[in-house]
N, C-alpha and C positions, 0 to 999 in steps of 0.2 A: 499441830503447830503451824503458825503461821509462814505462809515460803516469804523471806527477806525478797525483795525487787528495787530495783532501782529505777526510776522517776525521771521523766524529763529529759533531755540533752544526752545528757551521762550514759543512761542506757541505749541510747540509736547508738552513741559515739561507739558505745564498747560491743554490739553486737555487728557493727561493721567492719572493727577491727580483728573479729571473731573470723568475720566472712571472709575476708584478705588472708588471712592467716593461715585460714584449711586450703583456701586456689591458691598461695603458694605450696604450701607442703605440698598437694596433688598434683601441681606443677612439675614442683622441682623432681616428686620419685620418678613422675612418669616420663619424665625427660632423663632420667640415671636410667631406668629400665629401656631404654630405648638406645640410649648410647651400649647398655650392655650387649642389644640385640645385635645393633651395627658393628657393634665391636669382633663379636662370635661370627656373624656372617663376614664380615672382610677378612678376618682371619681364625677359622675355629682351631687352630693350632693353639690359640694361647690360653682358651678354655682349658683343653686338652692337658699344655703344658702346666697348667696349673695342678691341675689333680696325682699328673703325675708325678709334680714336686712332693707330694704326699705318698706317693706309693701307689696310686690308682692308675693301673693300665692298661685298664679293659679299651676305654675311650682309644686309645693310641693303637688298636689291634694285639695288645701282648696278651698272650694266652695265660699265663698268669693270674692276669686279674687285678690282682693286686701284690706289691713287691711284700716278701716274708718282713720288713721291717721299711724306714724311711732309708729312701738311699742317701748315698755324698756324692754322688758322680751319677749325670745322668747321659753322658759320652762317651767313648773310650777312641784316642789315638796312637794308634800302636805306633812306632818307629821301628820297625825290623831291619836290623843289619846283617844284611844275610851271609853266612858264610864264615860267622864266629868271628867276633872280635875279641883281641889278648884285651883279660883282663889286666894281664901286666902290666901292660905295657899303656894304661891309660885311667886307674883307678886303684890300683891295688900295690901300692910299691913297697917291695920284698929286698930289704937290704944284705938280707945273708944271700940272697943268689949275686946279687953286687963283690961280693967278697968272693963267694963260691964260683964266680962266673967262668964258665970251663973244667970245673972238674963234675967229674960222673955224680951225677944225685945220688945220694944213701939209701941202698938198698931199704932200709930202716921206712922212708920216705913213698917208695918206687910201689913197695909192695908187690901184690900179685895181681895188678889191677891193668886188665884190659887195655892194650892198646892197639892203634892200627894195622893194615895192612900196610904200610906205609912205614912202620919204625921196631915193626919185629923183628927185624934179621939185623935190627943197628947191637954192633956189640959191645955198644957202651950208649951211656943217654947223658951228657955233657950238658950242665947247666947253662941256662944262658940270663944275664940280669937283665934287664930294661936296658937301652943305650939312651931312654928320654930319662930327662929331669925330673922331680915332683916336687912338689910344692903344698901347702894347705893354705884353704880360700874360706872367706865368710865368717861371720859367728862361730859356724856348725865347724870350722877345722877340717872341711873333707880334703882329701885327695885330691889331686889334676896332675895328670902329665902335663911337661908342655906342649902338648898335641893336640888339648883341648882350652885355649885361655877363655875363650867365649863361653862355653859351658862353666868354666871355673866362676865367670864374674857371677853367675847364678846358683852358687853350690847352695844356699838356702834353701832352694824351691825345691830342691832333691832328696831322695830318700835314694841310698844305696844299700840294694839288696846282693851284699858280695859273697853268700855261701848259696846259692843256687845250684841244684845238682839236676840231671837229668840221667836219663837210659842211655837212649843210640848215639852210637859213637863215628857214625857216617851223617852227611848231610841232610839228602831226603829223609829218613826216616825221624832224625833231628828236629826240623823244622815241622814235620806232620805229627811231634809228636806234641812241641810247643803250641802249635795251630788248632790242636784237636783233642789232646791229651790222649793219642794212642801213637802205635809206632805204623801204624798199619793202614792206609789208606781205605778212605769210605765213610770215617764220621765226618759229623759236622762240626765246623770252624767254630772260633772262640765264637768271632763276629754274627753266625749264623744260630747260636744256641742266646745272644743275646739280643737280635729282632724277632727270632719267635719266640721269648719270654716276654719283652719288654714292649715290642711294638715299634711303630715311629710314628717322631716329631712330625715329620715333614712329608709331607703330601705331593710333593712335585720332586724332589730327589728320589734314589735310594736308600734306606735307611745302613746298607754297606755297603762303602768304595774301597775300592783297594787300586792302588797305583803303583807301579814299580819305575827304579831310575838306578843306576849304577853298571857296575863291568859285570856282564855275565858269565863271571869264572863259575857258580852254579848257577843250575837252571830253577826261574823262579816259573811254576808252572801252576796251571789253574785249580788245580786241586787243593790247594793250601787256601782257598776259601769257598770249597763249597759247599753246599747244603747238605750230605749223606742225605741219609733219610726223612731229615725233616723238609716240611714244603718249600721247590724251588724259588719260592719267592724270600725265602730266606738267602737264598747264594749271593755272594758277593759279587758286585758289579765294577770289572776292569775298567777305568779310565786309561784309553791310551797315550799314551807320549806323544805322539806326532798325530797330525789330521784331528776329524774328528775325538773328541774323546771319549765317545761312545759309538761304535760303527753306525753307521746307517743313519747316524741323529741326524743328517742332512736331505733336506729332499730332493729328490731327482730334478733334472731337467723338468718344465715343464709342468710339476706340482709346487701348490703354492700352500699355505700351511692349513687354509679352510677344507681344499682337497684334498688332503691327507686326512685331515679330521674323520671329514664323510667316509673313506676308503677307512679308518679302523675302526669306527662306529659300524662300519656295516659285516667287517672279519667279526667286529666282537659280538655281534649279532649269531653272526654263524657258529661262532664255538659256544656261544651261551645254547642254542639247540642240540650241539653237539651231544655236550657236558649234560644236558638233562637224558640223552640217552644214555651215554657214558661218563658216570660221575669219576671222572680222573683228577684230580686233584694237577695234571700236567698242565691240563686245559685253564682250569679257573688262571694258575700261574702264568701263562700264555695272553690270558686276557686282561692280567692286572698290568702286566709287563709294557703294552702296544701302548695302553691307556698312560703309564708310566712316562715312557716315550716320549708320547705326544705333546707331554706335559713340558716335557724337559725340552725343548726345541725351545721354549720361550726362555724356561730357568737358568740353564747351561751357559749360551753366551754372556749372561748377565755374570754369570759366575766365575767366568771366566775373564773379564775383564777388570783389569788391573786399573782402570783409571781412576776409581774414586778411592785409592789406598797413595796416602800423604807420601810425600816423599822420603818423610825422615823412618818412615815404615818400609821402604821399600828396602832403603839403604841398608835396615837394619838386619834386612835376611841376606846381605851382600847382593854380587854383583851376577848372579846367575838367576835371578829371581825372577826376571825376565824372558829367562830363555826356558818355554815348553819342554817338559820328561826332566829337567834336571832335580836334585830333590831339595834348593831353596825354593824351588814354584812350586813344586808339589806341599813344603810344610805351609808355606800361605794359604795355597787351597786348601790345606786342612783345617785351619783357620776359620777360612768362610766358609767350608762348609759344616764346622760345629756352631758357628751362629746361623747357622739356616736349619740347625736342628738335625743333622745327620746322627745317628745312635753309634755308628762302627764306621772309622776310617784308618784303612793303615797304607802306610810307605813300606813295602820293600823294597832295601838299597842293596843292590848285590858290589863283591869288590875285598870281602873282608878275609875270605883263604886263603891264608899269608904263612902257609910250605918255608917259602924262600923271602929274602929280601925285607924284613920286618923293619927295617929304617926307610925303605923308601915306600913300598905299600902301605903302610900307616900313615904317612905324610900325606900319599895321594887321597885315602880314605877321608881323616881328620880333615883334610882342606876343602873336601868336597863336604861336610855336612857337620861339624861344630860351630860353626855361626847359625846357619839356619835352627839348630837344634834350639840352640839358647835364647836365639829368635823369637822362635813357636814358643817357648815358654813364656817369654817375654810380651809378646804381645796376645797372648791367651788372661795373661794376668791382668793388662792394661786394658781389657774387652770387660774384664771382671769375668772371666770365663772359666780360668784357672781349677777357681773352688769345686765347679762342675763338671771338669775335664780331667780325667783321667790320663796320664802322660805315658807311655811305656815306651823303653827304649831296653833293647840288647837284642841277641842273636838267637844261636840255636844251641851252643854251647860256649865256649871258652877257648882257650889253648893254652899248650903244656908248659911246665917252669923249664924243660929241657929243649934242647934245639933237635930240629932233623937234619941230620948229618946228611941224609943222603941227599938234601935237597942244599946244603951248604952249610957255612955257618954262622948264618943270623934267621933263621926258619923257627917255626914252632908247630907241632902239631894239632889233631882234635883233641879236647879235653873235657867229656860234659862231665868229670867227677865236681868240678867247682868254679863257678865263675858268675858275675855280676849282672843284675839286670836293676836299670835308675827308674825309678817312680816319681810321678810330680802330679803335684794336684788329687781333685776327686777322693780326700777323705784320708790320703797318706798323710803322714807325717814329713814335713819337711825341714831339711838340717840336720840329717843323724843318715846313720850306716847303722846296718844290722847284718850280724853273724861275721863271723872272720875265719881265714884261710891260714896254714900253717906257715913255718918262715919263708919254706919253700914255695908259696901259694900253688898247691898240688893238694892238700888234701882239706877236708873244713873241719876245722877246729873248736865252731863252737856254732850253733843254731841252724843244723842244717834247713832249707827252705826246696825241698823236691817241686817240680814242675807243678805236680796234682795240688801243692801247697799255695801255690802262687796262682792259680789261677781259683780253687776255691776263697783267695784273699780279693782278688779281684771282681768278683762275683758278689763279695760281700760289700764291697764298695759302691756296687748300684742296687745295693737292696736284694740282693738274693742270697741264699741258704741253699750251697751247692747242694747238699745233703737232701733237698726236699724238692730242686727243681730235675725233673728225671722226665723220660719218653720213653712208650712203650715201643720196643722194638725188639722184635725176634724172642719174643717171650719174656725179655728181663727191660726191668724200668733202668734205663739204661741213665748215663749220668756226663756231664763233661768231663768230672774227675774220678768218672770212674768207681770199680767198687771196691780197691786196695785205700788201706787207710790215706787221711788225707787232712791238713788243718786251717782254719785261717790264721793269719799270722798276724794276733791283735797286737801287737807290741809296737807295729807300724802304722799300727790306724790311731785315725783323729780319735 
C-alpha cells in the first residue's frame, strides 16, 4: 500500500511543529524532574512525609515499616494534668449530688470499692455537689462548668470520653500506669513505643518533647517518658522552663558553632570505633544524640521565637504566652513544633490534687490553662493541622462524688474507678460524649473505656494494630496494652 505524504510547505510546516513539540515536552519533564530533585534535597522530609501519609515508615526510621492500616493522626499532643482533675467539677454535672449534697452516699453506691489511705478511717463519706454552674455549649450539647468558658466556645472539636477507668489509686503508679500502660516502673512511654514504631518527621528536632509547668504538689519525674527497653533514642527529651531548654544547647565561652561541629564529628568518630568493638546500642544512641544537638543550636532559637506569630494569635492563648515554663507558651510551642513535624509532644501541668479547697484550687487550675487549651485547638485547626493532630487532655485519674472530711469540707479524694479524659482531632469524632457515670458520678453506668482501651484507640488512630505491634523482651513479645484483654473504641473514631 502506498504511505499517504504530504508535499511542499505543508509538510516542513508540520514536521517542525513535530520538532517544537517533543523540546517542549522534554523540556518541561526535565525541568518537573528536577524541581522534584531540588525539592527532596532542600527538604527530604516532605518526600518522607508523603509516604507516610500512606502508611509507609520505613523512610522516617519506624521500625514498622509500614502502619497496619492508613492512619488519621500522624502527631499526638498529650495535655497531662497532673494530679487528677474532678471530673465533677468541670464536665460531668451530677444533679442528685446537688440535692444530696452533705449527706453520706448510699452504701448501695459506695460499695466495697477501694479507697485511700487518706479517707479510710472517715466514718461517714458525705456527698459533695459541684459549687460551679453548668451549662451546654455548641451543636453537640456538651457540658462546661463555668471554670471552662474558652474550652466551652469549642465543645465541637471534643470528644468526651466520661467513663474512663483505671487501677492505681495513688499518684505515681497512676500516671506510670497512663504513661506506659503498667503500674510498675521500667516500660516504655506512650510517646517512646510511638518513635520506635513510627519513626520521625523531623530531622533537626526530637521526635519526643515533653515539658512540664504548673505547682509541684506531685512530682513530675523523668521516668514517665522514658525509653524501658526500647532504644534510648527513643526517650523523651525535657525542654526546660528556664535557661536553655535543652542543657548544654549553648556553647561555652570561647566555642563558636563551627568548633563545636569539628569537636562532635570528631567524639562521634570516637564512639563509631568504639561501637565497632562494642556493638551497644547506648553508643549509636550517644552518637545520634551530639549529632542531634548540633543540629538544634540552629533549630531551637528559631523555635522559640515568638516573633513571626500575629498578634491576634498571641492574644488568643492570653497573656502568659509570653512568659517561658508557663503552659500558654508551652501549648504554642506545641504548636510549632507539630508543624515542624514532631511525632510526641506532651505538657505536664502539675497543681490538680485538690484534698482540700475545690473552689479556689480549681479556679487557680482553670485560669492557668482553659484558654490556652481552647487556644491550641484553635489554632491547630486554623494551621489545618487539627485533622492530623491528635489532642489528649486529662489526668491520672478522677476524684470522688464525696468530700474528704479530714482535709475539710469542700475536698475530694483519688478516684481512678471513673472519670473523663477530652479527645480532639486525629480521626476522633468530635461533638459527642461517650459512656456515662451513675447519678452519683462514682460509678460507670454504661461503656466502660479501661486505660488499656484508650490507648489501644489511640494507637489505632495513627495507623497501628496494638494487638500486632509488640517487642521482644524477656521472652514475651511484649505490648503497650499489655496481654489482659483490651479494645478499640470504634464508636469514637471517624
Amino acid at each position: 500500500m502506498a504511505r499517504t505524504t504530504t508535499s511542499g510547505d505543508d509538510g516542513a510546516d508540520q514536521q517542525a511543529a513535530f520538532r517544537a513539540a517533543r523540546r517542549d515536552f522534554l523540556t518541561r519533564c526535565a525541568g518537573g524532574l528536577g524541581l522534584v530533585a531540588a525539592g527532596t534535597l532542600l527538604d527530604p522530609s516532605l518526600a518522607a512525609a508523603d509516604a507516610a501519609a500512606g502508611g509507609d515508615v520505613a523512610a522516617l526510621g519506624g521500625t514498622l515499616g509500614r502502619t497496619h492500616f492508613a492512619p488519621k493522626a500522624k502527631r499526638v499532643i498529650y495535655l497531662f494534668q497532673s494530679g487528677g482533675p474532678s471530673q465533677l467539677d468541670l464536665f460531668d454535672p451530677k444533679p442528685t449530688l446537688l440535692r444530696e449534697n452533705g449527706k453520706d452516699m448510699p452504701k448501695s453506691i459506695l460499695g466495697t470499692q477501694r479507697v485511700t489511705l487518706m479517707t479510710r478511717t472517715q466514718a461517714s463519706f458525705p456527698s459533695y455537689g459541684s459549687p460551679f454552674a453548668f451549662a451546654q455549649h455548641g451543636q453537640s450539647g456538651a457540658w462546661f462548668s463555668e471554670l471552662v468558658p474558652h474550652m466551652a466556645k469549642t465543645a465541637d472539636d471534643w470528644c468526651f470520653v466520661k467513663s474512663v477507668q483505671s487501677e492505681p489509686i495513688n499518684h505515681d503508679p497512676a500516671v506510670t500506669f497512663m504513661q506506659t500502660g503498667r503500674q510498675v516502673a521500667g516500660r516504655p512511654a506512650f510517646g517512646s513505643w510511638l518513635q520506635y514504631g513510627l519513626g520521625s518527621e523531623c530531622a533537626n528536632l526530637p521526635a519526643y518533647i515533653v515539658m512540664t509547668s504548673g505547682l509541684p504538689d506531685q512530682p513530675i519525674v523523668s521516668r514517665y517518658w522514658h525509653s524501658g527497653y526500647l532504644p534510648a533514642r527513643c526517650q523523651g527529651v525535657q525542654f526546660q522552663s528556664t535557661g536553655d531548654p535543652v542543657l548544654y544547647l549553648s556553647n561555652p565561652t570561647g566555642i563558636d558553632h563551627a568548633a563545636r561541629g569539628e569537636i562532635i564529628d570528631t567524639v562521634s568518630d570516637l564512639n563509631r570505633l568504639k561501637f565497632r568493638q562494642v556493638p551497644d546500642p547506648e553508643i549509636e544512641a550517644r552518637i545520634d544524640a551530639f549529632q542531634l544537638a548540633y543540629k538544634m543550636q540552629v533549630t531551637v532559637p528559631e523555635l522559640l521565637d515568638f516573633a513571626d506569630e500575629p498578634a491576634h494569635v498571641l492574644a488568643m492563648y492570653g497573656p502568659d504566652v509570653s512568659k517561658p515554663g508557663t503552659y500558654a507558651y508551652q501549648c504554642l510551642l506545641a504548636r510549632r513544633l507539630a508543624q515542624r513535624g514532631v511525632r510526641f509532644v506532651q505538657l505536664f501541668h502539675g497543681g490538680w490534687d485538690h484534698h482540700a479547697n475545690i473552689p479556689g484550687g480549681m479556679r487557680r487550675q482553670t485560669g492557668n490553662t482553659d484558654q490556652a487549651t481552647a487556644a491550641l485547638v484553635t489554632d491547630l485547626k486554623q494551621h489545618g493541622l487539627l485533622d492530623d493532630t491528635l489532642v489528649v487532655w486529662g489526668g491520672e485519674f478522677g476524684r470522688t462524688a464525696f468530700t474528704q472530711s479530714t482535709q475539710g469540707p469542700n475536698g475530694r479524694d483519688h478516684h481512678p474507678r471513673c472519670f473523663t479524659v477530652a479527645l480532639a482531632g486525629g480521626g476522633i469524632k468530635p461533638g459527642m460524649a461517650y459512656g456515662a457515670t451513675d447519678d452519683f458520678g462514682y460509678n460507670i453506668a454504661a461503656d466502660v473505656v479501661h486505660v488499656r482501651d484508650l490507648h489501644a484507640t489511640l494507637l489505632h488512630c495513627l495507623g497501628i494494630d496494638h494487638q500486632r505491634f509488640s517487642v521482644r523482651f524477656q521472652g514475651l513479645d511484649d505490648k503497650l496494652t499489655g496481654v489482659e484483654p483490651s479494645r478499640v473504641v470504634t464508636d469514637i473514631l471517624i
